[in-house]
C-alpha positions in Angstrom: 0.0 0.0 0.0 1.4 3.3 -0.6 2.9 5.2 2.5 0.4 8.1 3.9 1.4 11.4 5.5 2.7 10.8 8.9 2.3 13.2 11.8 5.4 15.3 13.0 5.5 13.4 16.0 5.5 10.0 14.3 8.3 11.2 12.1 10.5 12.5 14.8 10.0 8.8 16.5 10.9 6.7 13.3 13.9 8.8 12.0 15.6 10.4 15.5 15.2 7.2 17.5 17.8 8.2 20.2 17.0 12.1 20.5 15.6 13.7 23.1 12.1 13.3 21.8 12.3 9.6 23.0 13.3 10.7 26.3 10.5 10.2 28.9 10.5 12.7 31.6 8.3 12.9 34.7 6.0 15.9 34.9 5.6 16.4 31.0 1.6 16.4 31.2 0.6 17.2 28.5 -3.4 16.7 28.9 -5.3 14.9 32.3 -3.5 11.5 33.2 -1.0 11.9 30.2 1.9 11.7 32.9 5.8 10.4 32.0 4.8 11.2 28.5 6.9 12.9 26.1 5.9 15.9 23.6 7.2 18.3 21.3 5.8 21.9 20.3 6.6 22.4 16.5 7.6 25.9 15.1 5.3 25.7 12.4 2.0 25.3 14.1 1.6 22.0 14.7 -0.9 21.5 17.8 1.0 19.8 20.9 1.5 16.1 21.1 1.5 14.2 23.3 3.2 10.5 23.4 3.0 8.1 26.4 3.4 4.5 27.2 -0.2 4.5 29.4 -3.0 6.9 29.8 -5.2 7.4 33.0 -8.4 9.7 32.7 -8.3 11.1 36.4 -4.7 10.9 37.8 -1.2 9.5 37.2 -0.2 6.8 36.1 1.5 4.2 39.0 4.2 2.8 36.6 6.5 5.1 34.6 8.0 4.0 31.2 11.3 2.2 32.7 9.2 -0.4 35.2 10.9 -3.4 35.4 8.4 -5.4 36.7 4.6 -4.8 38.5 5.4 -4.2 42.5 2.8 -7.2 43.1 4.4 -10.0 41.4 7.3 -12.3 41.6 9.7 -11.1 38.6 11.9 -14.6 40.3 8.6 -16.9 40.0 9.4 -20.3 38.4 7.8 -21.5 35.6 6.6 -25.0 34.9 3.8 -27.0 36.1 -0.2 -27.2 35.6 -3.0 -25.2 37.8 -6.7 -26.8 37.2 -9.7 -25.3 37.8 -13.6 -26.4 37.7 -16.6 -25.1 36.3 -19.9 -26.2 35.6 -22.1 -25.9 33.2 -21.1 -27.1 29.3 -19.5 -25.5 26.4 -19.8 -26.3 22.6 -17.9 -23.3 21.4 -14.9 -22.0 21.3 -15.7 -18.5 19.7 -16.8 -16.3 23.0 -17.8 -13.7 20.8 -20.8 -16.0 19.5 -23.2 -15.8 22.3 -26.3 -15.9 20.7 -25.2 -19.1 18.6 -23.3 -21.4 21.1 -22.1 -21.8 24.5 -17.9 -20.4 24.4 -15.3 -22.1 26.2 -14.1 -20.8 29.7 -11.3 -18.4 28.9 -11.7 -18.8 25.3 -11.4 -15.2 24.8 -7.6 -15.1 26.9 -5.8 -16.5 23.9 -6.1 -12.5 22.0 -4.6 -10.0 23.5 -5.8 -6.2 24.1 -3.9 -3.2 22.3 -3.9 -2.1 25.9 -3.6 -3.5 29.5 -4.8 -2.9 32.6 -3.4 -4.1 36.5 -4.8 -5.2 39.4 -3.0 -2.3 41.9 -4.5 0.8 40.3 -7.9 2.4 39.3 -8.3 4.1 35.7 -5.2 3.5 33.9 -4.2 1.3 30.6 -0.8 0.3 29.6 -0.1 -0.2 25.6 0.8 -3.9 25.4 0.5 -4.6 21.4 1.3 -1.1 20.9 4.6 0.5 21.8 3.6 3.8 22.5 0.5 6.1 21.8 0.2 9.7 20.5 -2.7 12.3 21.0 -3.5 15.6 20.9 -4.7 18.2 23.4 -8.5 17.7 22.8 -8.2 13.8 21.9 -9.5 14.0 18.7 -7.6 11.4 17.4 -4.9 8.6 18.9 -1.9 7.0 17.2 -1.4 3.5 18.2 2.3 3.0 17.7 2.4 -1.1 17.5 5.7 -2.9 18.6 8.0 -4.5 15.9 8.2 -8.3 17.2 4.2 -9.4 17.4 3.1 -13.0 16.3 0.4 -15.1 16.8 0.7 -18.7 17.8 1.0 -19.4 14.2 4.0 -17.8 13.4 3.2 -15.2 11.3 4.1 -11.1 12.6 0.8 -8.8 13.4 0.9 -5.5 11.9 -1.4 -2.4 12.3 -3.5 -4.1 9.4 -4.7 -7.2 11.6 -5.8 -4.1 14.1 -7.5 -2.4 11.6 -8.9 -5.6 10.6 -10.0 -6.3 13.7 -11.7 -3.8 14.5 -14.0 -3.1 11.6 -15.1 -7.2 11.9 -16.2 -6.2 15.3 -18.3 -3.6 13.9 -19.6 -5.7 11.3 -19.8 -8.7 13.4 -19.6 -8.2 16.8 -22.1 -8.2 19.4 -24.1 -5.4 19.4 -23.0 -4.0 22.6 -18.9 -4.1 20.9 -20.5 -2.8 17.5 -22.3 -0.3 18.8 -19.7 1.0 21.2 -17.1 1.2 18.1 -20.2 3.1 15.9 -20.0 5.6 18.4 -16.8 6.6 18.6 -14.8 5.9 15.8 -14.8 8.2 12.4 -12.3 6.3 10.4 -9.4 3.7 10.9 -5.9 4.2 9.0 -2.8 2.3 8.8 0.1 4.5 8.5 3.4 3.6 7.6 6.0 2.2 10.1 3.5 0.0 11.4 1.1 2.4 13.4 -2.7 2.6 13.3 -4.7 5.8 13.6 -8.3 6.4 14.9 -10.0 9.2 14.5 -13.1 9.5 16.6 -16.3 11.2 16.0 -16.8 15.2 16.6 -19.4 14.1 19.7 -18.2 11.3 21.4 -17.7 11.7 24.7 -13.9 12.1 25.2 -13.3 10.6 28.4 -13.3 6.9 27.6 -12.3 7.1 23.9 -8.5 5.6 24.9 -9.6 3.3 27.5 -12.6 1.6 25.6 -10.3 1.1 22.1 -7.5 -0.2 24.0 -10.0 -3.2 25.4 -10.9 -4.6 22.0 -8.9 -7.6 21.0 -6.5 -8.4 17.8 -6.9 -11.5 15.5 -6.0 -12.6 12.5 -6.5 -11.1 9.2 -4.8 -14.0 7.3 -7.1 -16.3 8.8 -10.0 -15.3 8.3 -9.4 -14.4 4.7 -8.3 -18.0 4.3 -10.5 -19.6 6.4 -14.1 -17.6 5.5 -14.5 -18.3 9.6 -17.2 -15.6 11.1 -16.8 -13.7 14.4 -20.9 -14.5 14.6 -20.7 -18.1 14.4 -19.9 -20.5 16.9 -16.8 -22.8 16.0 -14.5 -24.8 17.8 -12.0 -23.5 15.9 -10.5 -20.1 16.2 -8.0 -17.5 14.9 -4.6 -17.9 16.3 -4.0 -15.3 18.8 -0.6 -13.8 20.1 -1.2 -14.4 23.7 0.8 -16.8 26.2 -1.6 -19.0 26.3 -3.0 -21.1 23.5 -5.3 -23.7 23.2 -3.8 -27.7 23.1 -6.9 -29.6 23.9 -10.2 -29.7 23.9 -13.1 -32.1 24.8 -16.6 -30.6 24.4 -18.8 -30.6 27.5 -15.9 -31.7 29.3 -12.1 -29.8 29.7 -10.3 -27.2 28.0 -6.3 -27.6 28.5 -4.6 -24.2 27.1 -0.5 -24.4 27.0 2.2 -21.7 27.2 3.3 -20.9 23.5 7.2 -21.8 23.5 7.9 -18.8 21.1 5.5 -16.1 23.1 6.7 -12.8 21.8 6.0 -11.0 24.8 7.3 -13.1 27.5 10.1 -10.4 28.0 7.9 -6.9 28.4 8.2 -6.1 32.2 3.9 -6.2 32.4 4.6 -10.1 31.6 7.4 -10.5 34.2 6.5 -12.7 36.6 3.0 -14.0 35.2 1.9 -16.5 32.9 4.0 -18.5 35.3 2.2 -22.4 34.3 2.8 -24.5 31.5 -1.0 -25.7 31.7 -3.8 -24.3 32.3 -7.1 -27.3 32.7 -10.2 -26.5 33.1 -12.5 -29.3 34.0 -16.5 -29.0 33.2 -19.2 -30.6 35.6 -23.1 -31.2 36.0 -23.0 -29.4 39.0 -21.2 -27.6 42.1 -21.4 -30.9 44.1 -20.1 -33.0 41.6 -17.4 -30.3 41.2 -16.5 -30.4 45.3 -15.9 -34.1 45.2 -13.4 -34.0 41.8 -11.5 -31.5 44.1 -11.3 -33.7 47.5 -10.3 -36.3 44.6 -7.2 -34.1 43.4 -9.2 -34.0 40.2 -8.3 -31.0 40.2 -6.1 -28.5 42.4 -7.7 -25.1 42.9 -10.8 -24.2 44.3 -12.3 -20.6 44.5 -15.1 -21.4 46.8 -18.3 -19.8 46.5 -20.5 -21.8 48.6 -20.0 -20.8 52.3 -22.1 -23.7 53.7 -19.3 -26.3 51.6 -16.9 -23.4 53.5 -18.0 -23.6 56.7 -19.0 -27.5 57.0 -17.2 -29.5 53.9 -13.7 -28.8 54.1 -12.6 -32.1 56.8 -12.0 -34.5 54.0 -8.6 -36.6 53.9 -6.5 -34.2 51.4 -7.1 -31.4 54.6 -6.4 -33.8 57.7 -3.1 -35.1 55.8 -2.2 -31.3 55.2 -2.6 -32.1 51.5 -4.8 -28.8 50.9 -4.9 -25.5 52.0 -7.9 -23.5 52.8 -7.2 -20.2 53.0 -9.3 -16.0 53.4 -7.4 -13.7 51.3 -8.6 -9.8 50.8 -10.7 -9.2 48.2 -11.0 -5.3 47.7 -12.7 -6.0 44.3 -16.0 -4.0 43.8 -19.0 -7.0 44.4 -20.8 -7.9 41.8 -24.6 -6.5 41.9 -26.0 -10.0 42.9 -29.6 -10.2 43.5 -32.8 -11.9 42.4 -33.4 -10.0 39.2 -37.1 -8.9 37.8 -37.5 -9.2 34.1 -39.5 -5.7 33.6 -40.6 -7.0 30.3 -42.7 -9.2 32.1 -46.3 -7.2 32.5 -46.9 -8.7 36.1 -43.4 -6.8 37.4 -44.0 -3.8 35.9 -45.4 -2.2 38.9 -42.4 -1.0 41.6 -44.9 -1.7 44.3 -45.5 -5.4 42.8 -41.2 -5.7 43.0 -41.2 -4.1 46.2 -43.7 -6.6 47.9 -42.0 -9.7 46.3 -38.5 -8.1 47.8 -39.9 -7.6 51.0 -40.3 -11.1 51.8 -36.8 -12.1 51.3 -35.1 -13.0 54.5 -31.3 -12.0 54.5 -30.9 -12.5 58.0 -32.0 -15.5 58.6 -30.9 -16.7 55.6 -27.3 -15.1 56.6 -27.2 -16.6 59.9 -29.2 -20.2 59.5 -28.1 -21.0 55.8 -24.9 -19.2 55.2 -23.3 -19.6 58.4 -23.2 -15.5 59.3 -20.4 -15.5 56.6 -21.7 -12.7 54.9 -22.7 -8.7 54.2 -25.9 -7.5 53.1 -25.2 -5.5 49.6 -27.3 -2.3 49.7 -26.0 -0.8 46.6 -25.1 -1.4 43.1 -21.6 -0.2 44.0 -20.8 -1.3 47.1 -17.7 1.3 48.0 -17.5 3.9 50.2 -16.7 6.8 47.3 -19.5 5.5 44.8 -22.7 4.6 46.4 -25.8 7.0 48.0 -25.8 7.2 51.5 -28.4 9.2 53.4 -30.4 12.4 51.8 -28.4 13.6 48.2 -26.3 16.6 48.8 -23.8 18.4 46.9 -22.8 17.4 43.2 -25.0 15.1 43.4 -28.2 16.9 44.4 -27.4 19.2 41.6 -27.2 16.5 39.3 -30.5 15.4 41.0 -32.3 18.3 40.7 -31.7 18.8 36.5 -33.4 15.6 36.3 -36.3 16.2 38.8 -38.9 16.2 36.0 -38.1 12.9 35.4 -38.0 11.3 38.9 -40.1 10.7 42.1 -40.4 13.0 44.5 -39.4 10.4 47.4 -35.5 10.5 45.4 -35.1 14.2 47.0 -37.1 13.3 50.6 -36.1 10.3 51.7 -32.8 8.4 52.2 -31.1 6.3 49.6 -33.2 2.9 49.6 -31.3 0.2 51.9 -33.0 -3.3 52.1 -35.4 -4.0 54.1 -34.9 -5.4 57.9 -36.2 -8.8 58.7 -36.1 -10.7 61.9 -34.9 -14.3 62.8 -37.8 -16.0 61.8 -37.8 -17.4 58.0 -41.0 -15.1 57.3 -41.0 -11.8 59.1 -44.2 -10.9 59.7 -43.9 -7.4 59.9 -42.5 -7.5 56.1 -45.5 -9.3 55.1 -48.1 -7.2 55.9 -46.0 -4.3 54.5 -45.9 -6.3 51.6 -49.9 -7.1 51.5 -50.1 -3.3 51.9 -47.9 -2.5 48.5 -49.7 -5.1 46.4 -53.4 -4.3 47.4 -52.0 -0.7 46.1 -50.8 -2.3 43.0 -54.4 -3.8 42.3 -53.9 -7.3 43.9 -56.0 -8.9 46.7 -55.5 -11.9 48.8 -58.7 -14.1 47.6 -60.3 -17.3 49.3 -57.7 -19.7 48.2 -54.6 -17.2 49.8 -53.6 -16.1 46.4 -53.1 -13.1 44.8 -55.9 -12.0 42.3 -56.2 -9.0 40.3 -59.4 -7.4 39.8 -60.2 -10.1 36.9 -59.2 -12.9 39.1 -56.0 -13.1 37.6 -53.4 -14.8 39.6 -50.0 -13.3 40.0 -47.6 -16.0 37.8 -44.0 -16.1 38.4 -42.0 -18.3 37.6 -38.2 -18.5 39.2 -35.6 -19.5 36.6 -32.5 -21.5 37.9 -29.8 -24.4 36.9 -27.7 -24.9 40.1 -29.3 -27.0 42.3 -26.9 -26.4 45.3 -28.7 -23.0 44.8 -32.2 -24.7 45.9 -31.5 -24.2 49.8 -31.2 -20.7 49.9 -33.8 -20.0 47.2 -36.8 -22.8 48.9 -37.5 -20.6 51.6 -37.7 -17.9 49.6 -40.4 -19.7 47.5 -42.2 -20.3 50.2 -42.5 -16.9 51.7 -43.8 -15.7 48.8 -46.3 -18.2 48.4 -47.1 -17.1 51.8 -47.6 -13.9 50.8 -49.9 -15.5 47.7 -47.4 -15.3 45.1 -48.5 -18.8 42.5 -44.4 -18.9 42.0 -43.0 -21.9 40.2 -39.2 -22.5 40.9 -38.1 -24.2 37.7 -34.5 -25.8 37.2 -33.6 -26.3 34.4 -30.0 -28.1 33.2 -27.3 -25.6 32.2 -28.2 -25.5 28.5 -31.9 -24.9 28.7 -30.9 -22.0 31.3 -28.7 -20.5 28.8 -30.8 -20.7 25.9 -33.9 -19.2 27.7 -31.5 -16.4 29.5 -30.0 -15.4 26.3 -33.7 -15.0 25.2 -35.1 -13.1 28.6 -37.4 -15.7 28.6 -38.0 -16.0 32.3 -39.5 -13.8 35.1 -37.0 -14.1 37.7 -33.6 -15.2 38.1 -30.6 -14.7 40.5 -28.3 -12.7 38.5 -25.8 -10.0 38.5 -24.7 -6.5 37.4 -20.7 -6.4 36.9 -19.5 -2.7 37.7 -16.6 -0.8 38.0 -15.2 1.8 40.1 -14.9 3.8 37.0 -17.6 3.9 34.9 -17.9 5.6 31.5 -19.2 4.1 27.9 -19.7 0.8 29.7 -22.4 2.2 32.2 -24.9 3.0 29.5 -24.2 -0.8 27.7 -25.5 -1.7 31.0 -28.1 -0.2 31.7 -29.3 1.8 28.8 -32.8 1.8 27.5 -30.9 1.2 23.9 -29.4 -2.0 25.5 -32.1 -3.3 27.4 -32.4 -6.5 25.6 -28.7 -7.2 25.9 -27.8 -10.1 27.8 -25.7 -7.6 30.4 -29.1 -6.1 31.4 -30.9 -9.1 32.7 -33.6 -7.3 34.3 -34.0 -5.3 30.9 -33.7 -1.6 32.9 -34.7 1.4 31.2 -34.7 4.6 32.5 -35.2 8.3 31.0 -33.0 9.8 34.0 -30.1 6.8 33.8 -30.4 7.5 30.3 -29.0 10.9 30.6 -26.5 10.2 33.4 -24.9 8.1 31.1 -24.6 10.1 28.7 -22.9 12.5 31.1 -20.7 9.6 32.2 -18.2 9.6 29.6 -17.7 13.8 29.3 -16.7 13.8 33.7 -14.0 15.6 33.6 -12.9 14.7 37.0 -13.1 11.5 39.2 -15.2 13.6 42.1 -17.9 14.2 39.4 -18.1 11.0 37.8 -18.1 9.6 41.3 -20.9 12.3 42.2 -23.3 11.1 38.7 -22.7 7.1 39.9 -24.4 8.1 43.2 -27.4 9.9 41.5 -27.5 6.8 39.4 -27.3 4.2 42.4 -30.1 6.1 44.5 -31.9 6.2 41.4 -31.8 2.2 40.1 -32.3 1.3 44.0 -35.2 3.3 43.9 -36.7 1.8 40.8 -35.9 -1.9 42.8 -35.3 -3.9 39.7 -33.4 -6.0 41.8 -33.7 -7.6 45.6 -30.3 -6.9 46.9 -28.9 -10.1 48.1 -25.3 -10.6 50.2 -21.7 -10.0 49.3 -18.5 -11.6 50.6 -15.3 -8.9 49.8 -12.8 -11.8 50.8 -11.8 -14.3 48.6 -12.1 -18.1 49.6 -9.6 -19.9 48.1 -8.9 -24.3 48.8 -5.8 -25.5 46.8 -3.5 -28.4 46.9 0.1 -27.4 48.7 2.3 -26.6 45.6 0.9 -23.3 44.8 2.4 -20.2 45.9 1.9 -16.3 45.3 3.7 -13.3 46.3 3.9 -11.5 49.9 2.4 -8.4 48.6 -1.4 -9.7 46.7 -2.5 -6.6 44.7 -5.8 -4.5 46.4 -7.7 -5.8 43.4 -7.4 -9.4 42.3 -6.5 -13.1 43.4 -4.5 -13.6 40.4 -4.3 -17.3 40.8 -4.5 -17.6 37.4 -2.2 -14.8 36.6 0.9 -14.4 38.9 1.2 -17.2 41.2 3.4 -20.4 40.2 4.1 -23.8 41.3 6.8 -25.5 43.8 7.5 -28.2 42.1 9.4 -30.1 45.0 5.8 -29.6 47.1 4.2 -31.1 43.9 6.6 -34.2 44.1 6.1 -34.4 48.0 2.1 -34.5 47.1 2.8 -37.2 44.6 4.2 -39.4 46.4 2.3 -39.1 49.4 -0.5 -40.6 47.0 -2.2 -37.0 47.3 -3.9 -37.3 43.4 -5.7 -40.1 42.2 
């Protein structure tokens, strides 16, 4: 292809390799969180540029541009050896981009790598990892993805800016809708520049804050391959493009294990954000019917580590052999992750939940006390919002920033947002069905139109009952969701708990064709693009909205997400949203853990210092392999 016009900047890198416009200086910011970055001011008008190894959208960046290593990892670890994991459930894809067509693989998508990385010790920032460096200018209308020279994929051949470009635009053409439409927004055009560097130039009103961060999270495949192979991004397949990460796939038997392999000849092994991870040579991940099934594979020595989730297997399971020999260890470790927004979610699709007081009523009859304390051993929290973190969620009556925010969207919300403190859930007593809760409940649905009749269900003035019917697949779940059932067939509820096997649940979740499940919202403590893709009317069908949410006042928060120009007001328009959505009680706020319980077989070790935000068993811990022989032959695996 012929060579295009570079920018200044790009021609200063190429041609005047060692002057002082490589340099990297600390305090050059040039722009918010464009710190150790170089630039250049050219005599003939050129604007400012800015070049940088990592971009955060609020602060500084932790690492500068000589890091040797991440401070939370091992750069010494060894490598060698095999960690195996479990998971139930079944898989008959390997193409996690297909989710509408097949089941994908666990970790299916870990064998591409990002143009950009992020770590588990800091908030906001990315780190090129295809690319070299990036370039922007002061208003970020465009970024310069400078890609590094030695790329391949697993099968041999050298990635280029094309294979980006590639990528990218297949995304858009055959991505998921939440990928497609994310690109759509923001990009104006893709070009390949000479010297190996891509260029993206986004649209005149996307929102700038989130423009680096969200391009720097989309994979890079093939080009080659797919040319030759006709393969589509849409269409589940076993077979996939090679990708250039450390991992790669060596085996695979559907429904049952994946086993991905370090690639030998992993380009990247040497960058100082790989040092000290990708420590295995295997990674196994073994498939099961079920949770139980899963437990007793591990007591086996199946397999060897256990992320437990269950805290009555936590509090009563673990006195099998493997732990009285000293075999496995059973460990808490911090978790200061932000919890998932678990709950039992409301599909507001469904006509019979359409009415808050209807949700409200059903909510009120959960029991997370008593469930706490006689199912789950006291072992947990009760969440009470959708970002569970002291800077993020609503507490008390709205003030400041975010009563200002409040107030421009007081047309559009109840009066109660402005009067009453942020929505907590409900207090119930020790008893499995608190009786106080059930008459307040009686109370919200003879408000809604529903009245108890002579058979103790709920009629509508028709006779109608009030159908719902509770979606699940694990049945170590049916404990904690029984009594559930039955308090709301107390209340007269004619609920149905249906469970269903792991296919069935995720054919008819894919299609929202339930009325409740227990699910979750995944959120971040930053929040731009990806809070709308959440919770956006526009999205509302997408599998990441399980409750199908739409709001006119979320809406416009997240449009204002992206343009926050500082972490105090984006933090300010996530607690309008949170008092809002727990408000609109799409969800019965369940329990959180915020520790980590972790079970593995004694060869496994991780460094002193575990980041704030990850367990990174996966990731940056490694394997004694004299412990492993000790295990061996003290007949610890079967």
């Amino acid at each position: 292809m012929p060579n295009r016009p570079r920018s200044p900047a790009i021609a200063a890198k190429r041609d005047m390799r060692t002057s002082l416009f490589k340099q990297w200086a600390l305090g050059s910011l040039i722009g918010v969180g464009a710190i150790w970055a170089g630039s250049e001011i050219f005599a003939d008008g050129h604007e400012v540029i800015t070049e940088s190894h990592g971009f955060n959208e609020f602060g500084e960046l932790k690492y500068g541009p000589d890091f040797e290593h991440l401070e939370y990892v091992n750069p010494n670890a060894p490598l060698g050896g095999e960690i195996s994991v479990a998971t139930t459930g079944t898989f008959d894809s390997m193409n996690p981009y297909a989710t509408l067509s097949g089941t994908p693989g666990a970790l299916s998508s870990s064998v591409w790598e990002t143009l950009m990385t992020v770590t588990s010790d800091e908030v906001g920032s990315v780190y090129c990892l295809l690319c070299e460096t990036m370039e922007y200018p002061e208003d970020k209308s465009w970024l310069i993805l400078n890609m590094r020279d030695n790329i391949r994929f697993s099968d041999g051949t050298e990635m280029t800016a094309e294979d980006v470009k590639f990528t990218i635009e297949l995304l858009l053409e055959q991505g998921t809708p939440s990928a497609a439409g994310s690109i759509r927004a923001m990009v104006n055009d893709i070009e390949v520049l000479e010297d190996n560097a891509l260029k993206i130039t986004f649209n005149d009103d996307a929102p700038i804050r989130g423009r680096f961060s969200q391009m720097g999270i989309f994979p890079v495949m093939s080009k080659a391959w797919f040319e030759e192979t006709g393969a589509r991004l849409d269409e589940a397949s076993l077979e996939v493009s090679p990708g250039s990460g450390e991992y790669m796939v060596r085996s695979i038997d559907v429904g049952r294990s994946i086993i991905y392999e370090r690639n030998p000849d992993f380009w990247g092994k040497d960058l100082p954000i790989n040092v000290g991870r990708g420590n295995y040579d295997t990674i196994r991940i073994e498939y099961f019917a079920d949770s139980s099934a899963a437990f007793e594979a591990f007591k086996a020595g199946d397999y060897t580590f256990r992320q437990e989730s269950s805290s009555i297997n936590w509090a009563t399971a673990y006195d099998f052999p493997a732990i009285d020999n000293g075999w496995v260890v059973r460990e808490e470790l911090s978790d200061g992750t932000l919890p998932g927004a678990t709950g039992f979610m409301f599909n507001l699709d469904r006509e019979q939940l359409a009415d808050r007081r209807v949700r409200r009523a059903i909510g009120l009859v959960y029991n997370f006390t008593w469930t706490n304390e006689n199912l789950q051993y006291g072992l947990f929290q009760q969440r009470e919002s959708f970002w569970e973190n002291d800077r993020l969620k609503a507490v008390g009556l709205p003030e400041g920033r975010e009563l200002e925010i409040l107030e421009s969207l007081r047309d559009k919300l109840p009066e109660e947002i402005f009067t009453q403190d942020a929505l907590l859930p409900h207090i119930s007593g020790t008893r499995p069905l608190d009786r106080g809760n059930l008459r307040s409940a009686l109370v919200l649905m003879e408000g809604a139109g529903w009245s108890t009749s002579d058979d103790g269900l709920l009629r509508d003035a028709d006779g109608n009952t009030l159908d719902i019917e509770f979606l699940e697949t694990r049945q170590s779940f049916d404990r904690i969701i029984n009594p559930y059932i039955e308090n709301l067939k107390r209340l007269g509820v004619n609920v149905t708990y249906n469970r269903v096997d792991p296919s069935q649940y995720q054919a008819r979740r894919q299609a929202k064709d339930y009325d409740m499940i227990f699910g979750v919202y995944t959120n971040g403590l930053q929040e731009g693009r990806g809070f709308s893709q959440r919770y956006g009317c526009d999205e509302k069908d997408d599998i990441f909205n399980p409750a199908a949410y739409c709001s006119e006042a979320i809406d416009i928060i997240g449009d204002l997400l992206p343009e926050a120009d500082s972490y105090d007001e984006m933090a300010a328009l996530i607690r309008a949203a949170d008092r809002i959505m727990r408000y609109d009680y799409f969800v019965v706020p369940v329990w959180y853990l915020g520790r980590n319980w972790a079970a593995y077989y004694d060869f496994y070790e991780y460094p002193e210092n575990l980041p704030e935000f990850g367990l990174g068993h996966l990731d940056y811990w490694w394997v004694n392999q004299d412990k492993y022989n000790d295990l061996v032959a003290a007949g610890a695996f079967q």
